[in-house]
C-alpha positions as CSV (number, residue, x, y, z in Angstrom):
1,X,-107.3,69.8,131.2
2,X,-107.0,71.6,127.9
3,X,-104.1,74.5,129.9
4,X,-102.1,70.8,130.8
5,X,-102.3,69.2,127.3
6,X,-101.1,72.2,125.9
7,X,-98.5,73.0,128.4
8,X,-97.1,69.5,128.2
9,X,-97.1,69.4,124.3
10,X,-95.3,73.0,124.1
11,X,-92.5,71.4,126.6
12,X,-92.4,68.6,124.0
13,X,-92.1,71.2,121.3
14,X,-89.7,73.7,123.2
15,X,-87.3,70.8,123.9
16,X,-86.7,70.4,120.2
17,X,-84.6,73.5,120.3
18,X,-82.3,72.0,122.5
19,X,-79.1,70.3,120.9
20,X,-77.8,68.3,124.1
21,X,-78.2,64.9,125.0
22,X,-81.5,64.4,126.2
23,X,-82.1,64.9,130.1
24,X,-81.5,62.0,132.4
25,X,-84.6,60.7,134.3
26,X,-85.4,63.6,137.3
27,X,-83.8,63.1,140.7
28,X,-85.6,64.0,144.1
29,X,-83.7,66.9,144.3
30,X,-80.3,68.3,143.4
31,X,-78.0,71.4,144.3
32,X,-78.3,75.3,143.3
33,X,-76.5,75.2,139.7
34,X,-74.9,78.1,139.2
35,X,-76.9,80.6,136.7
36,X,-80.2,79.4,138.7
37,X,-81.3,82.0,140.8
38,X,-81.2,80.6,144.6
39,X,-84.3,81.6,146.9
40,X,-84.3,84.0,149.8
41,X,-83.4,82.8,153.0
42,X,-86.6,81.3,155.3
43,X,-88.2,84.4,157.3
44,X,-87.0,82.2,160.2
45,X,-83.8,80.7,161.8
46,X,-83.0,77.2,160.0
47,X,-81.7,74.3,162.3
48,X,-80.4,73.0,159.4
49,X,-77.3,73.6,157.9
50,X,-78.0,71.4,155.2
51,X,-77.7,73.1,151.5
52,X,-80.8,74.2,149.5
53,X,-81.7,71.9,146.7
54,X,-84.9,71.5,145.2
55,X,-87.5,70.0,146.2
56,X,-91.0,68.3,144.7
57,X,-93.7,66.1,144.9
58,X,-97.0,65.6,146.5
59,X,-98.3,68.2,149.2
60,X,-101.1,67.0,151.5
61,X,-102.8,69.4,153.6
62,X,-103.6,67.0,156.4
63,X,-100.5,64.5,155.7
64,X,-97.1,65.9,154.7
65,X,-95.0,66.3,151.8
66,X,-94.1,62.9,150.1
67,X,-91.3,64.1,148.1
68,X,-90.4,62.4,144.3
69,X,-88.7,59.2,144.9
70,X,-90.5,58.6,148.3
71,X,-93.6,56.7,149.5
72,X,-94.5,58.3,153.0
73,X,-95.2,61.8,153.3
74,X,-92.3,63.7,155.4
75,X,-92.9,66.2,158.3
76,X,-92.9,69.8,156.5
77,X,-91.3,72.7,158.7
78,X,-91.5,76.0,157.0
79,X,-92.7,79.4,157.7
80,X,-95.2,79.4,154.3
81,X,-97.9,76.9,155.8
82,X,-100.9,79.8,155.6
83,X,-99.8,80.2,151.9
84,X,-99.5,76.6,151.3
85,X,-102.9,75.3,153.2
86,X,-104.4,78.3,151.6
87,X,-104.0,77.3,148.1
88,X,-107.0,75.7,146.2
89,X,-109.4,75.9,149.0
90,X,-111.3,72.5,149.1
91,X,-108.5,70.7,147.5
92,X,-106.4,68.6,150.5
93,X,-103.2,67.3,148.0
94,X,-101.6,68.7,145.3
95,X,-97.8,69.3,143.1
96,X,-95.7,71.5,145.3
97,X,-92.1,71.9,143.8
98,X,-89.6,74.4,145.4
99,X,-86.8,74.6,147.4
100,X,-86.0,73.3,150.4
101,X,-83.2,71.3,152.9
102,X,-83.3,68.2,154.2
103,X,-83.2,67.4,158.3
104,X,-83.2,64.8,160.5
105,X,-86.7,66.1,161.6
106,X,-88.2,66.3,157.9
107,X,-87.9,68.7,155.3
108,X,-87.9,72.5,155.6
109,X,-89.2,74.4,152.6
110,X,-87.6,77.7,152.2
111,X,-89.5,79.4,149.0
112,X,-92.6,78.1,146.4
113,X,-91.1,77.8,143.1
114,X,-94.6,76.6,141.8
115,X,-97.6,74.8,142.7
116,X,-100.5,73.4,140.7
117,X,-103.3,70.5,141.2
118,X,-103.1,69.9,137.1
119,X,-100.2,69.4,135.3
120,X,-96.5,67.4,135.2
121,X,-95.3,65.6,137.9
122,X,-92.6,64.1,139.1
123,X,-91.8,62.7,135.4
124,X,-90.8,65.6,134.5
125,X,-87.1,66.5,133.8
126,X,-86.1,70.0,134.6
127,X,-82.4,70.2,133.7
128,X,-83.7,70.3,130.2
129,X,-84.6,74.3,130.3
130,X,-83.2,77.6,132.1
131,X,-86.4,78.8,131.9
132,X,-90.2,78.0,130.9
133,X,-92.6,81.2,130.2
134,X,-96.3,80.5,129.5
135,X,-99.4,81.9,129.1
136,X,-103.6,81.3,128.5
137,X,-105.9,83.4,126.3
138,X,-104.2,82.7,123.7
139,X,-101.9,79.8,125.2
140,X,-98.6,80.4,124.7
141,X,-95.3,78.8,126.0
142,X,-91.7,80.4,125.8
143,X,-88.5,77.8,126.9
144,X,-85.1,79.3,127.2
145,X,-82.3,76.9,126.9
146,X,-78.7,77.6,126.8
147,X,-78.5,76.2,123.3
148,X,-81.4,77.5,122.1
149,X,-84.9,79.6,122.8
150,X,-88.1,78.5,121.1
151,X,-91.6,80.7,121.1
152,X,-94.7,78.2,120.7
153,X,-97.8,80.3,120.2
154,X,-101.4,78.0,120.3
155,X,-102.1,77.5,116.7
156,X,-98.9,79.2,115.1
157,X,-95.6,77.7,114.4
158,X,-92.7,77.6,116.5
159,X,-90.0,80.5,116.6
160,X,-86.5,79.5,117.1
161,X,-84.0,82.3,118.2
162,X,-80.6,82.0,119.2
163,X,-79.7,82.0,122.9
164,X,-79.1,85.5,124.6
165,X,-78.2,85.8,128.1
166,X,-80.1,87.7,130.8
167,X,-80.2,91.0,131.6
168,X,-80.5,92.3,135.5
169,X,-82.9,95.5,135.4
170,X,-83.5,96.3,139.0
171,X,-85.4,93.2,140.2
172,X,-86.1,91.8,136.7
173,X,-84.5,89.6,134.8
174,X,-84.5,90.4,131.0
175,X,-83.8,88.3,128.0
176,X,-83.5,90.3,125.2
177,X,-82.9,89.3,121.6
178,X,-83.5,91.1,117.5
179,X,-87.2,90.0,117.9
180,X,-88.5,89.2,121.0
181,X,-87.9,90.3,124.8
182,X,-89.0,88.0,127.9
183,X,-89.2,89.9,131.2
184,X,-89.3,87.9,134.4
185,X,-90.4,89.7,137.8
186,X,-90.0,87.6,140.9
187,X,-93.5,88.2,142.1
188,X,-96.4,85.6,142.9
189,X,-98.3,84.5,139.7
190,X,-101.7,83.0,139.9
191,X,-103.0,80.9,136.3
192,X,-106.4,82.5,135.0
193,X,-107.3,79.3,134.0
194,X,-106.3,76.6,136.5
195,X,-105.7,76.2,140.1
196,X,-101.6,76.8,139.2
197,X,-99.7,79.2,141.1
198,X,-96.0,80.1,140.0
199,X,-93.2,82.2,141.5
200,X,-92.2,84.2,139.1
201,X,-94.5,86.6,136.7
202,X,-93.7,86.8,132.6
203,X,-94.1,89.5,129.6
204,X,-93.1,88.7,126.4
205,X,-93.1,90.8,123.5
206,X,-92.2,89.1,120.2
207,X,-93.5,89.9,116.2
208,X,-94.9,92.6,117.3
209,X,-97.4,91.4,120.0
210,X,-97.2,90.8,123.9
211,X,-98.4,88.5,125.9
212,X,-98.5,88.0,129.8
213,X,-98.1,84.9,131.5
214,X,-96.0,82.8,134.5
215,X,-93.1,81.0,134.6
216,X,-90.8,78.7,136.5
217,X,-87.0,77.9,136.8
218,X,-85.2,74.6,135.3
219,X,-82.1,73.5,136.4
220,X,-80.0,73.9,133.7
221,X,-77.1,76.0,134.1
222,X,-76.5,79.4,132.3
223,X,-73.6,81.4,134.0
224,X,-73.5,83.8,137.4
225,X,-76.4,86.3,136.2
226,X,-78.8,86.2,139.3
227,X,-80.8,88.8,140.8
């Protein structure tokens, strides 16, 4: 409970870097934007020819996926259902958020962009960031905005540093600024604290110090850099 109060009061904190209208209330889903990096195709044939949006909301086990805006779960076809049933073992429903496609015979998930049974839900707005980078012992949260980037250590005050845009250095995507450098590797993430598992893996080194964390894509939209 403490990772989650943190996590949601950094977002809080992070977003006041930001100099846009705030975000509109989150949708069900929505498009690729361009600048967000789009996940690999399923390891099987889609029926669908429906585009990849993303996707989110509660994952049962036993039940379906009822997606954010919905009230009945929806049949889930996807080729991740060991990894998915596998996740927080005694636990039959948590937040599953990735992306996905629409059919007429339910939804098909293509890739995990993160999945926790503690933290924000469907409330939360995700066009607000590019990119949120966090961390536990010490908590730490990082929010890249294209107006923006703000580092919120636990217990220090918030840096502010002007937006840079990302680097591609082999399979990592690097923002590097005058005083700080995030590193994002597309590789599974587990929280040490929390039954939380994220897509993407995240070192930061700012004022000196590094830290290691996760992270997870927003939709808001940077430019063509993708890996």
């Amino acid at each position: 409970m403490l990772r989650a109060s943190f996590i949601a009061t950094s977002l809080l904190v992070l977003a006041g870097c930001a100099t846009q209208a705030p975000a509109p209330a989150p949708t069900t889903g929505g498009s690729v934007p361009s600048g967000v990096t789009p996940p690999p195709p399923p390891e099987v044939p889609s029926a669908s020819q429906e585009p990849v949006e993303r996707l989110r909301g509660a994952y049962s086990k036993t039940q379906g996926w009822t997606l954010c805006g919905q009230t009945a779960p929806s049949a889930l076809q996807t080729p991740l259902r060991s990894e998915l049933d596998a996740f927080a073992p005694g636990t039959d429903s948590y937040f599953l958020d990735g992306w996905g496609r629409r059919g007429p015979q339910g939804v098909e998930l293509v890739s995990v962009e993160r999945m926790h049974t503690e933290g924000p839900g469907c409330e939360e707005p995700l066009d607000g960031f590019v990119w949120v980078a966090h961390g536990q012992e010490p908590f730490w949260a990082f929010g890249v905005t294209t107006s923006g980037i703000r580092f919120k250590p636990e217990g220090e005050p918030s840096r502010t540093y002007a937006y840079v845009k990302p680097e591609i250095v082999g399979q990592q995507l690097v923002y590097r600024g005058a005083d700080f450098e995030l590193v994002l590797n597309k590789e599974g993430c587990q929280s040490t604290m929390a039954d939380a598992r994220y897509a993407w893996a995240a070192r930061l080194q700012a004022d000196g110090r590094s830290w290691q964390g996760c992270a997870w894509q927003g939709l808001q939209s940077e430019g063509e850099e993708k890996l």
